[in-house]
Steps between C-alpha positions, in 0.01 A plus 500: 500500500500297145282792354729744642783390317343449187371846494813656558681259278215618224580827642894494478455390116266729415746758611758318318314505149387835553919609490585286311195525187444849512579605180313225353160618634239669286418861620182399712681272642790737562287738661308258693833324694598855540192615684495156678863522605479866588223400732669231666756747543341758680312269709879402607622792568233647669367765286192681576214499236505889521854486348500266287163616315754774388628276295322628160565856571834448569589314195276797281780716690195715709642343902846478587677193557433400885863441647398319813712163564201292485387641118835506448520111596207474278631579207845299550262210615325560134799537283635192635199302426491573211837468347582870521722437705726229656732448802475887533570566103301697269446208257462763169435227230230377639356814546562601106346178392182626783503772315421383160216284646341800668534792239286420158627781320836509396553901581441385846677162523813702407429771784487229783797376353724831428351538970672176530777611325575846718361325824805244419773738526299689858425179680767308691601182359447331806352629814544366907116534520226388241256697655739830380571365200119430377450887640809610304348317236153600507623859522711590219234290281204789652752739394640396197173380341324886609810639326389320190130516524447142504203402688589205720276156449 
């Protein structure tokens, strides 16, 4: 019972740092707490393997975005893990400052950001649900970045 606790005390603070710290992470890293988090994620909410190897194709815009409650959950489960979101807010600074960590060239940096931008004034402020929110979320970014021709990282 000892162990337990100390694992999900290591747990709760890893958690913690990863909201907290993640615009101070370099871009493997980024990408590695997001695959790791995304994971954890969809091993919460119950999503199928089949549905989440999507994944890639959706973000290169060639699937459409699944809208079942549990993705949906998913993704909400995600964004709030990460920082992109917090007590059912879009959390837009942190995702700017993501932004410049994941896009090397400045062209693109300053598409993610002009996504953020629109996707600002489209997604409620706050939302009852975070698993609706991280959909709304996850949505108008698949449009908005097609619309640009950014490829997503």
């Amino acid at each position: 019972m000892k162990y337990l606790c100390i694992i999900v005390s290591c747990l709760l603070h890893y958690v913690y740092t990863a909201q907290q710290n993640v615009t101070e992470l370099s871009k493997k890293e980024l990408s590695d707490l997001e695959d790791e988090v995304m994971e954890k994620c969809r091993e919460k909410h119950n999503v199928g393997e089949e549905i989440f190897s999507k994944l890639e194709a959706i973000s290169q815009h060639k699937e459409e975005l699944p809208s079942s409650k549990d993705f949906k959950c998913m993704l909400g489960c995600f964004a709030e893990e990460m920082g992109y979101a917090k007590d059912a807010q879009p959390q837009w600074e942190t995702m700017v400052a993501v932004h410049k960590i994941e896009y090397e060239k400045e062209e693109d940096a300053n598409k993610a950001i002009q996504v953020v931008e629109t996707c600002k004034k489209s997604v409620p402020e706050k939302e009852e649900d975070i698993c609706e929110l991280g959909y709304s979320m996850a949505t108008c970014y698949l449009l908005e970045s097609e619309k640009l021709g950014l490829d997503l990282v």
